[in-house]
matplotlib code that plots the C-alpha trace (Angstrom):
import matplotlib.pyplot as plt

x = [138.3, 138.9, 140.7, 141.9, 146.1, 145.5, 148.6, 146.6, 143.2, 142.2, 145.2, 144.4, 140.9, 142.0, 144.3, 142.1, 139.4, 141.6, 142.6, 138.9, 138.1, 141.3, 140.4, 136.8, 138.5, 136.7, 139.6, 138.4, 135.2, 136.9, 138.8, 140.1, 142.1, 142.8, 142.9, 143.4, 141.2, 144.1, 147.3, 149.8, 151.3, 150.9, 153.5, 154.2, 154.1, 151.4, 152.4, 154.9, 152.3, 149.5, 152.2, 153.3, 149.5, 148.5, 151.9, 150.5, 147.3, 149.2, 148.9, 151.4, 150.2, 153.0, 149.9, 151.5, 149.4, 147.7, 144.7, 141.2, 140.9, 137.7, 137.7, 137.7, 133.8, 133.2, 134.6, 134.0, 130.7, 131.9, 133.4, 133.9, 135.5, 136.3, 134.7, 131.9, 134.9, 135.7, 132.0, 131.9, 135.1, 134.0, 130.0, 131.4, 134.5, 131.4, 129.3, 131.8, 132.0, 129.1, 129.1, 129.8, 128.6, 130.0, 127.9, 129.5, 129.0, 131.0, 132.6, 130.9, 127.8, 128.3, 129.5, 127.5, 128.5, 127.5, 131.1, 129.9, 133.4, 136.4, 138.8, 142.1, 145.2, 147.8, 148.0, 147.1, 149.3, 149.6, 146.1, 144.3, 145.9, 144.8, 140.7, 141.0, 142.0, 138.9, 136.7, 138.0, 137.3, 133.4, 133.0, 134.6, 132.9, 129.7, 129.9, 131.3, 128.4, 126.0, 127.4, 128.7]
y = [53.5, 50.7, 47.4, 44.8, 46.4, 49.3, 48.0, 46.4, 47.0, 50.3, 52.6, 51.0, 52.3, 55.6, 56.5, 55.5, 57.7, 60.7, 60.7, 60.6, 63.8, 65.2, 64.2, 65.7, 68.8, 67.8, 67.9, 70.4, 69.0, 65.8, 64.6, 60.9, 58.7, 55.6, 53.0, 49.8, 48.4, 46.6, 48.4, 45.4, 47.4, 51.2, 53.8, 51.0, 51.8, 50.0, 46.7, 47.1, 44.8, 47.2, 50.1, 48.4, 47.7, 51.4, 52.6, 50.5, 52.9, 55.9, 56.3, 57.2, 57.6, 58.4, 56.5, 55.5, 52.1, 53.9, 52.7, 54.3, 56.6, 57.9, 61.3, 59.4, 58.3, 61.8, 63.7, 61.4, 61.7, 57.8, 55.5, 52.4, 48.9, 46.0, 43.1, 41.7, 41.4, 45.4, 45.9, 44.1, 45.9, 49.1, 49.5, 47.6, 50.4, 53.1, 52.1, 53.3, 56.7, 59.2, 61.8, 59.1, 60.6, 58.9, 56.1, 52.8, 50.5, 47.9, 49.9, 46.5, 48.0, 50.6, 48.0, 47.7, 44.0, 43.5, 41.8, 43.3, 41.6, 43.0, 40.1, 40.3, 40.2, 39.9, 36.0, 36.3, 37.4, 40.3, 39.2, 39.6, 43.1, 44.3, 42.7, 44.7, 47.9, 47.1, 46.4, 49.8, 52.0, 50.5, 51.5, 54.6, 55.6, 54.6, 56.1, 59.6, 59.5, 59.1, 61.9, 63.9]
z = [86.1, 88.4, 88.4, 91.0, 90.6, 88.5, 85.8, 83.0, 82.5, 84.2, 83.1, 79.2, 79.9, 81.9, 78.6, 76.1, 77.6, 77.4, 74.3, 73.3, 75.8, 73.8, 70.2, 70.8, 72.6, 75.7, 78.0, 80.3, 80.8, 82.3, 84.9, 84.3, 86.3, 87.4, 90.8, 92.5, 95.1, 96.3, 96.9, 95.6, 93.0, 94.4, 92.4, 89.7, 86.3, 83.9, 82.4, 79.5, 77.7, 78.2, 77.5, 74.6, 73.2, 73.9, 72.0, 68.9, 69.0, 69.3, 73.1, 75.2, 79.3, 82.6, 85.0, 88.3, 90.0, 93.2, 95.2, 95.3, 98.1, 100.3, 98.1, 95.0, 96.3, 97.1, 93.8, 91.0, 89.3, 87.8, 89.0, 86.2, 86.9, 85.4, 86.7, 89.5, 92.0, 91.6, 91.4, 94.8, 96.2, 95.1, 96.9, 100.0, 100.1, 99.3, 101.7, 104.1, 102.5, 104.1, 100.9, 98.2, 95.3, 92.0, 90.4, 90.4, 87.5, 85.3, 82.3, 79.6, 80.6, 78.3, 75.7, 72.4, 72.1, 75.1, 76.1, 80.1, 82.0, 80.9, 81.7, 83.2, 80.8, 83.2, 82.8, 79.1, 76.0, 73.5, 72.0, 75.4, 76.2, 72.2, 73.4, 76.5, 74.2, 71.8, 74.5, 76.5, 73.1, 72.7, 76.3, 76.6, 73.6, 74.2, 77.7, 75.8, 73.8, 76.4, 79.2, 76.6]

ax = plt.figure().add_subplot(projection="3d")
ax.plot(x, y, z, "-o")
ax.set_aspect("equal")
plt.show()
């Protein structure tokens, strides 16, 4: 799961995926994490609003900020972003990668509502962080059900 600094939007996504995999006892048919396609924020913890908005939903997550790496393209069967600027990012960065195996695709495509950008909160407020939590549960649920 894939964002522009890896502190808002993909480790909401990343955690609320895991409890999912956890809640349907699917844990060790998954590997989930996280990444940046930039590195401005590499080893920082997530927002505290995005902390503070999963902690509401009974989600705690110890995600460190790092930046996607040439074995992420070669290991991951997925890899999910945000936004058409990750989407961007993430084939240029994979055409660069000889064995890139993982699919790349916006997360809102899996989106019943169809919402297919998940915006960035970072300038937002509380409210924003809790629509990128509703819009990362549609998804990753929808995207569950489909691979599960």
């Amino acid at each position: 799961l894939v964002s522009i600094g890896n502190i808002c939007r993909s480790p909401i996504a990343e955690a609320v995926f895991r409890k999912l995999v956890t809640d349907e006892k699917l844990e060790h048919k998954w590997r989930t994490d996280s990444a940046a396609v930039s590195d401005w924020n590499v080893g920082r913890s997530p927002d505290s609003r995005a902390l503070s908005c999963l902690r509401n939903h009974g989600i705690e997550t110890a995600h460190k900020a790092r930046q996607i790496t040439k074995e992420d393209f070669e290991t991951f069967d997925h890899i999910l972003c945000m936004d058409e600027s990750n989407l961007r990012d993430l084939n240029r960065k994979s055409n660069q990668v000889k064995n890139c195996k993982a699919k790349i695709e916006l997360l809102g495509t899996y989106d019943p509502q169809k919402q297919l950008i998940i915006e960035d909160p970072y300038y937002g407020n509380e409210k924003d962080f809790e629509t990128v939590y509703e819009q990362c549960l549609r998804c990753c649920k929808a995207f569950l059900e489909k691979y599960h």
